[in-house]
N, C-alpha and C positions, 0 to 999 in steps of 0.2 A: 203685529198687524193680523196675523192670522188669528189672537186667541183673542182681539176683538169682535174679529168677524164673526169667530164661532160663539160669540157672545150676545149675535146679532146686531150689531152696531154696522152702522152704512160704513162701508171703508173703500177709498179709492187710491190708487194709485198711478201716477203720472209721471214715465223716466222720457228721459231722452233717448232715442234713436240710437245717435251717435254715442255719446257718455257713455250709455249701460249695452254698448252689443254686445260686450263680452261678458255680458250677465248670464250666467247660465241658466237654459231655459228650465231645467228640472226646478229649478228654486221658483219662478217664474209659472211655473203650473202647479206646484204646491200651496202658493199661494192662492192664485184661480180657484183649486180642489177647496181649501178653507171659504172660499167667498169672496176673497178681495178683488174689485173691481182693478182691472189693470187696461191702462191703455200708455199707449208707445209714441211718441210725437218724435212725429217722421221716420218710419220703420226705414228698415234695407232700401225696399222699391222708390223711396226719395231720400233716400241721404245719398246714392251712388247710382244716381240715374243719369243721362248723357249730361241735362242742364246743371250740373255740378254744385249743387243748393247744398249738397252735406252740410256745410258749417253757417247754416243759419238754425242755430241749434235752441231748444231750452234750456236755457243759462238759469232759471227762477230756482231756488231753494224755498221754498213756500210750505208749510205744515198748515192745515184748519181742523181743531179739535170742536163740535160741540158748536161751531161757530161765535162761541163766545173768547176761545183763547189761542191766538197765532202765532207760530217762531218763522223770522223772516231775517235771515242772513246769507252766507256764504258756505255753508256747513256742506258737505256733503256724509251721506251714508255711504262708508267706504271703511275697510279695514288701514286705519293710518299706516299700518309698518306692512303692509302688505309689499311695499316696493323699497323694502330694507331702510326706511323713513326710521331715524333714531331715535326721535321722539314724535308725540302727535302733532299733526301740521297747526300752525296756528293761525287760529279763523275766530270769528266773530257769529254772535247770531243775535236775536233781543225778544223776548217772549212780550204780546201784546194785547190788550184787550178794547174794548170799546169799539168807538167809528171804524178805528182801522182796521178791525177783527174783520168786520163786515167787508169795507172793502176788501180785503184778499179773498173772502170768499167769495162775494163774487168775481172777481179777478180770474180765481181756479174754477169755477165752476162757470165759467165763458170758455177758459179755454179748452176744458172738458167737451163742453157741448162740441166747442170745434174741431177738435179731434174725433169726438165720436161719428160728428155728421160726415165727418173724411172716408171714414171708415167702415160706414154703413154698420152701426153696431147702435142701440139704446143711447138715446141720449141725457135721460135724467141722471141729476146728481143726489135726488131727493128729496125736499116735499114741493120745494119752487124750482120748476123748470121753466119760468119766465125771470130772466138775469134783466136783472139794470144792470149798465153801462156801471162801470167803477169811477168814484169821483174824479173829477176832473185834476188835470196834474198841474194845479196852482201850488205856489209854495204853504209850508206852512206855517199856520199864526204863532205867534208868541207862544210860548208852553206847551206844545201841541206839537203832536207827531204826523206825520202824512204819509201817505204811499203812493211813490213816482215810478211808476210802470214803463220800459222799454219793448216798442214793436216795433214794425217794420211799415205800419201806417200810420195809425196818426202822432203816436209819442217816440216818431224817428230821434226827438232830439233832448226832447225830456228831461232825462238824467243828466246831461253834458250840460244843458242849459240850468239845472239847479246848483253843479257846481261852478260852472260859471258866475253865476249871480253871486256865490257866496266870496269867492277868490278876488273877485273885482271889486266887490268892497270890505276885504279886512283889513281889519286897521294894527293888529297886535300879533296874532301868530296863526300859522297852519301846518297841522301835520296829517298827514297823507299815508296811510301806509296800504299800498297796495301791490298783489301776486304779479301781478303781468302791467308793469308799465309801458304802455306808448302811448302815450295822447299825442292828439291834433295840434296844428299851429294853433288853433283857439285857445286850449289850454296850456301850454304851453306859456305863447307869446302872457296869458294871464297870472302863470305862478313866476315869469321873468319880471314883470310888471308887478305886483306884491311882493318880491326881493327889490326894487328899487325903488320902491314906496319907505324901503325899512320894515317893513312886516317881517316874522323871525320863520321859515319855508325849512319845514325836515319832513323827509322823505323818508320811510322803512320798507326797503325794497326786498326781492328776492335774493337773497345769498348765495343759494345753491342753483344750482344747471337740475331744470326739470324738461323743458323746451329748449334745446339748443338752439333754433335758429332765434326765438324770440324770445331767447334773456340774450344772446350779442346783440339784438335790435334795438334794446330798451339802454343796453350798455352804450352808442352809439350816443345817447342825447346826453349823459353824463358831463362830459365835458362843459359844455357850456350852462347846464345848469350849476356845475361847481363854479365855474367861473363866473357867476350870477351872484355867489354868495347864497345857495343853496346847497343844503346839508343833508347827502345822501346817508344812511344806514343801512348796511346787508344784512340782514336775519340770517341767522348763521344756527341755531339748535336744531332745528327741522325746515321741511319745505312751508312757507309763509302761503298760505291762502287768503288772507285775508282784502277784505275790501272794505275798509272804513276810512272816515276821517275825519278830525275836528278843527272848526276857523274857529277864532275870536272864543269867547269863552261862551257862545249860549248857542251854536252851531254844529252840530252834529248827523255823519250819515254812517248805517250801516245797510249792507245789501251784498247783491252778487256782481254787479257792474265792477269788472276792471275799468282803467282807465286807457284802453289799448281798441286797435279796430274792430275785433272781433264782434266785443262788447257795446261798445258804442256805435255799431253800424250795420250789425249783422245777427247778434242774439235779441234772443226773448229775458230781457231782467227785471227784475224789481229791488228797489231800494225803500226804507224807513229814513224818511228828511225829520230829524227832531228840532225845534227850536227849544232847549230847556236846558239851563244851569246848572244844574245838578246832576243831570244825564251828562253833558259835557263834561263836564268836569270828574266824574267816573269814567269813561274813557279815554278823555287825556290820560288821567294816570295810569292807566294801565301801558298805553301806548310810551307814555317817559318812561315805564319802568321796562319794556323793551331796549329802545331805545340805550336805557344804560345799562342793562343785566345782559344783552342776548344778540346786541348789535355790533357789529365794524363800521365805523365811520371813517367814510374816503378821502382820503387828504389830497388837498392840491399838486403837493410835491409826485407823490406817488403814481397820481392818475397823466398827468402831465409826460409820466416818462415811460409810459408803456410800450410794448413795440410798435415797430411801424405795421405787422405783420398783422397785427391784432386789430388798431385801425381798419384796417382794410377788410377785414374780419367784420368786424361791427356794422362796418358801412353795407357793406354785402347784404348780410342780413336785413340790415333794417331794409333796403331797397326793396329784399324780397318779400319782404311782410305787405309792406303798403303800396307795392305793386300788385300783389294779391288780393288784398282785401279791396283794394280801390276796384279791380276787373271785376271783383264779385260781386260788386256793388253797381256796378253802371247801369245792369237793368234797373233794379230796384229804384234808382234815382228817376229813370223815365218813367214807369211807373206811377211812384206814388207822386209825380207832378201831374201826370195824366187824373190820376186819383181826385188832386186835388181840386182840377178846373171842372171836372164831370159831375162830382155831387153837386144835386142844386142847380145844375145847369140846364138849357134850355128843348130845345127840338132836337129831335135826332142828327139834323143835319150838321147844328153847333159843334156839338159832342165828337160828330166824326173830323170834322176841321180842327176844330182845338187837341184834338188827340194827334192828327198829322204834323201839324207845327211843331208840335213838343217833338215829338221822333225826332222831325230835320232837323229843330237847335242840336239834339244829343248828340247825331250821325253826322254831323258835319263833318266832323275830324277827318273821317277813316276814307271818301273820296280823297282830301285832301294829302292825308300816307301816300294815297295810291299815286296820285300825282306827284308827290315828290318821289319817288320809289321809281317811276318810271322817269324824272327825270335824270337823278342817280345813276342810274343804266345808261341813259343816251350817254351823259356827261363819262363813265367809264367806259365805255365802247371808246368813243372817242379821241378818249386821251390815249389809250395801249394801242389807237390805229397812229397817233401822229407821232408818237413817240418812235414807232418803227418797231415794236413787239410785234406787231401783226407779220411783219414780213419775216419774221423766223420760222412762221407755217407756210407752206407754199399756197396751200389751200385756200388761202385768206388772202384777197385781193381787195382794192379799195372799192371796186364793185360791188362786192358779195358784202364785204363788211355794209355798207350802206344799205344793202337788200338787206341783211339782219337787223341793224338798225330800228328800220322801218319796221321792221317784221315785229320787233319788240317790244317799241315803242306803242304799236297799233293795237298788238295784241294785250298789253297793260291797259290800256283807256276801256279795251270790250270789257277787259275781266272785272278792272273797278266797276263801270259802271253798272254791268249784271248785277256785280255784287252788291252795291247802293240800291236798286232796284231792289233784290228779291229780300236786301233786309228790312225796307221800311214797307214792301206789301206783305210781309211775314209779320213784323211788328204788328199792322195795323189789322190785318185779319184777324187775328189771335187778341190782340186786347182787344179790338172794338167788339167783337163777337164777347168775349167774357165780360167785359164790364159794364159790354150793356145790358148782357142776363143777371150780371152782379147788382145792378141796377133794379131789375124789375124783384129781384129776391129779395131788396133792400127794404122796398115798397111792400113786402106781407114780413119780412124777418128782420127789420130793423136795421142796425148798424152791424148783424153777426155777419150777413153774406159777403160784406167787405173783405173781413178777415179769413173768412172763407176761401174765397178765391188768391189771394195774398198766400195764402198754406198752399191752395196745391196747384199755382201756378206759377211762383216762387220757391 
């Protein structure tokens, strides 16, 4: 990159936040010194700020050479044996040209502008600093490759819903081989439903412990996919990065989306959807030739008798994952609903209605905690008062117990509802105020102030 730059060739570069902090910065100004454009999506000040957004990361693996030729995989630039890895990880990538060249450039060169505008730094990429929108994420036709884009507006579901589509209707086989397995009931309930159709479902999962808490998570669904008739394989020569997969023989995806929450709910990805024959059918074989050169395959017998200790294990973790990523997600979901009913919509005063409803559907719950929380209390005071615990303190009379009571019970109902109170005038202050300026920015910059506000108020 540098001896392009100094070659004079436009050269940019775009890391992650999170991924590359431990990049050190001397490499990171050598490059700057050569010329290469560097920008950071979501430095320190938002990856570890109070509202705890670090892990809405860039997950894209994206190269644009010339704008005529793209590599778009799961690859990263990383020393493989840097973390005593025995061989190189195995990953996927597919060098491209045509339509889709295009589309990724403008893809990268959208979210360039958006980081730059974050960061009050130049925004051109180059000779067009006016970006079309990247085509829309319909599937793709017959023989034909597409790029299905993952964000946290409008292609929340994108990726999940192209394999969806393809899972639900294969008729002969899928194999899947992906780093960090957890999918949703969606996909799931969809590859237990293609094992009982008879469709032939193998899995080439991770082998090795890279993520301790989310390979026991991923371990956790095992079971019942084995007992589906679903055929896991653990990649065992190095650590497995990969994120492809092929249905039916003319169905083909490669990209960076796991199939786990991170991915599906929280990054920035992109995938190549191929519809073509001949492409499937060169990475099926590559994938059977894992599969029998480089994998362990889990047998019924063995999985079935594991401890109970490890069980408990598995469960553990998984809870912890998608307790996680579900909390991290909650705003997000009010949000982009709020998103959704606002563009296009009417007077200010609709806007501000339509934006409160959505809150109270979301925040129902957490009055409701509260209320049962302080009922929980009543009902435990009570029970250690008639029990006769209460009279092994002398201090505790049925009096006083009743004045605490009260006291507790009264003081839970203030605090819920303060707290119902100063969440949804906090909500509402802060997004109606943002997206109604997201709005008026809409109206001279198009669809970017969306994603704009989506970056740094997310």
């Amino acid at each position: 990159m540098e001896e392009a730059a100094q070659r004079g060739i436009a050269t940019h570069l775009m890391i992650d936040g999170f991924g590359s902090k431990e990049y050190p910065e001397s490499r990171l100004a050598s490059l700057r010194k050569s010329g290469v454009q560097i920008r950071i999506y979501r430095p320190g000040f938002l990856n570890f700020r109070f509202l705890g957004t670090g892990i809405r990361r860039l997950h894209r693996k994206l190269a644009v050479i010339d704008r005529q030729l793209v590599f778009v995989g799961g690859i990263n630039i990383l020393d493989d044996f840097v973390d005593a890895n025995p061989a190189p990880r195995y990953d996927f990538a597919v060098a491209i040209g045509g339509t889709v060249a295009a589309d990724v450039h403008d893809a990268v060169a959208r979210l360039w502008w958006l980081v730059s505008w974050s960061q009050f730094k130049r925004r051109g990429t180059g000779r067009s600093d006016r970006l079309r929108v990247p085509s829309s994420n319909d599937g793709p036709l017959p023989g034909s490759a597409r790029l299905i884009l993952r964000d946290n507006l409008r292609h929340r579901r994108a990726i999940e819903s192209e394999y969806l589509k393809a899972i639900r209707s294969a008729t002969d086989r899928i194999i899947i081989a992906n780093a960090y397995f957890l999918p949703g009931r969606k996909l799931l309930r969809a590859l237990l439903g293609a094992a009982a159709r008879g469709v032939s479902v193998d899995l080439i999962l991770q082998g090795r412990v890279e993520y301790f808490i989310q390979h026991f998570a991923s371990q956790h669904l095992y079971r019942n996919l084995i007992g589906a008739g679903i055929n896991i394989h653990l990649y065992k020569p190095a650590h497995m990065h990969a994120k492809v997969a092929v249905i039916d023989s003319d169905w083909a995806t490669i990209g960076s989306s796991n199939l786990d929450p991170f991915s599906l709910q929280l990054a920035r990805e992109a995938n190549i959807f191929v519809l073509d024959a001949s492409f499937t059918k060169l990475l099926a074989n590559e994938l059977l030739s894992a599969i029998q050169l480089d994998s362990d395959k889990i047998g019924v017998e063995n999985w079935h008798c594991i401890p109970r200790y490890r069980t408990l294990l598995m469960r553990l973790c998984y809870g912890i994952v998608r307790f996680y990523t579900a909390f991290r997600n909650t705003k997000a979901l009010i949000v982009t609903d709020c998103h959704a009913g606002l563009i296009g919509s009417g007077a200010m005063g609709d806007r501000l209605r339509f934006l409160l409803n959505r809150i109270n559907e979301r925040l129902w719950v957490r009055p409701l905690a509260m209320c049962v929380l302080s009922t929980a209390v009543v009902f435990l005071a009570k029970t250690v008062d008639n029990t006769g615990i209460g009279r092994l303190v002398p201090a505790i009379t049925p009096d006083s117990t009743e004045t605490l009571l009260t006291i507790i019970s009264t003081s839970m109902l203030v605090i819920s509802t303060f707290a119902v109170a100063s969440m949804v005038s906090a909500y509402a202050s802060a997004s109606s105020a943002a997206l109604l300026f997201a709005g008026y920015l809409r109206r001279r910059f198009q669809e970017r102030s969306l994603d704009l506000y989506w970056y740094l108020y997310l």
